[in-house]
MIKOLDREN-791408 format. One record per residue (C-alpha): x, y, z; residue in one letter. Coordinates in steps of 0.001 Angstrom, whole numbers, padded with zeros to 6 digits, always signed. Layout:
N
XYZA ...
***
This chain:
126
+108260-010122+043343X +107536-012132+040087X +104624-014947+040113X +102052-013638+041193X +098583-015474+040684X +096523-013007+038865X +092371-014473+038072X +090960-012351+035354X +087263-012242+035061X +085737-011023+031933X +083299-012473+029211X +085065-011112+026132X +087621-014459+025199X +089368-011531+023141X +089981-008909+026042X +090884-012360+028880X +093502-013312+025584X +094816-009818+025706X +095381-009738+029654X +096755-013297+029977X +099508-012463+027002X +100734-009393+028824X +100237-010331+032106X +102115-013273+031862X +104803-011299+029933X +104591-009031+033105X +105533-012101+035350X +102092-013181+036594X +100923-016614+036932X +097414-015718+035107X +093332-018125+035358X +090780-016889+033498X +086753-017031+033992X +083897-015979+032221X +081369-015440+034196X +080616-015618+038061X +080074-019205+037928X +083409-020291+036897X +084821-016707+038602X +084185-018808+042278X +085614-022084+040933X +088642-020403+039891X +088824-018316+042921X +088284-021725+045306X +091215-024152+042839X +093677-021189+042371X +093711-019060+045300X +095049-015551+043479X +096687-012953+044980X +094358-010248+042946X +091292-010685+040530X +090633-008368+037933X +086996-008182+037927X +085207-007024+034896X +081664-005184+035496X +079741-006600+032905X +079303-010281+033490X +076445-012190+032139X +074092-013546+035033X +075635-012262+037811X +077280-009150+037344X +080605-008121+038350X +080115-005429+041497X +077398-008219+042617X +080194-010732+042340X +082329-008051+044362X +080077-008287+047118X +079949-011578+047273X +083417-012505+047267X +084256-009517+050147X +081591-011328+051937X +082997-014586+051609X +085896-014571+055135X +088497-016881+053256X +087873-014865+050515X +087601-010891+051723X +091250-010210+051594X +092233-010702+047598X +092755-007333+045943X +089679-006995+043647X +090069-004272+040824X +087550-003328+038433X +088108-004075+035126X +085765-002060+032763X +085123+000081+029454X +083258+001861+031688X +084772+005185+032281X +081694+007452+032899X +082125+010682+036156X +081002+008279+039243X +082196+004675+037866X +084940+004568+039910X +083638+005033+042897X +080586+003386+042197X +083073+000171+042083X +084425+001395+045358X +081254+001553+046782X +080586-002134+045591X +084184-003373+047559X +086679-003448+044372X +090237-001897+045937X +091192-000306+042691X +090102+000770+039333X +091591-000225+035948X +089593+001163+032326X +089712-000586+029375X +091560-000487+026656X +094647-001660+028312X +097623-000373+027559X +100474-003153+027103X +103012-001251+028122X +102028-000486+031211X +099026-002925+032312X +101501-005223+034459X +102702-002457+036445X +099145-001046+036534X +097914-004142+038461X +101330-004928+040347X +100883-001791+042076X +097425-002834+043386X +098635-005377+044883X +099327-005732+049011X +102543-003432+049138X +102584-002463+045668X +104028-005292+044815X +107489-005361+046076X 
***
């Protein structure tokens, strides 16, 4: 399935330029926030079928963001994936632990990002 609404939550404008341009190339309908501010205004107006979440967020952070949103009923059912540089033993599941359903590391990789967060969508996508 093709359109997909994909909200991608990062503070770097460069890496939220980077997923946009591929993603949409990939078929998603793509929103972009910042920070967790704008993440919940984005999250209320669009209504996405998955958020890529990134960890580091200024203010609130992104596993506290996590929480929140799981917390939230209207809310608890969007796909949330981590989004992060961080690829130390235990992040992972650290993110797991926080509510995110999936795990994707940064640097993307172009050629395979849309795929990457297709699949971690309700029914892999299809």
């Amino acid at each position: 399935m093709a359109g997909e609404r994909v909200l991608v939550i990062d503070d770097n404008e460069l890496n939220l330029e980077l997923a946009q341009f591929v993603l949409e190339a990939g078929g998603f309908v793509v929103d972009c926030a910042m920070d967790a501010d704008e993440a919940w205004a984005r999250l209320r107006a669009c209504r996405p079928d998955i958020a890529l979440v990134d960890i580091q967020l200024p203010g609130t952070d992104g596993l506290t963001l996590v929480r929140a949103i799981k917390a939230t009923p209207d809310l608890a059912r969007v796909p949330l994936i981590a989004f992060t540089a961080f690829a130390m033993q235990g992040d992972a599941q650290r993110c797991r632990d926080a509510g995110c359903d999936g795990y994707l590391s940064k640097p993307i990789d172009v050629h395979s990002f849309a795929a990457s967060v297709r699949r971690h969508l309700p029914g892999g996508g299809t």
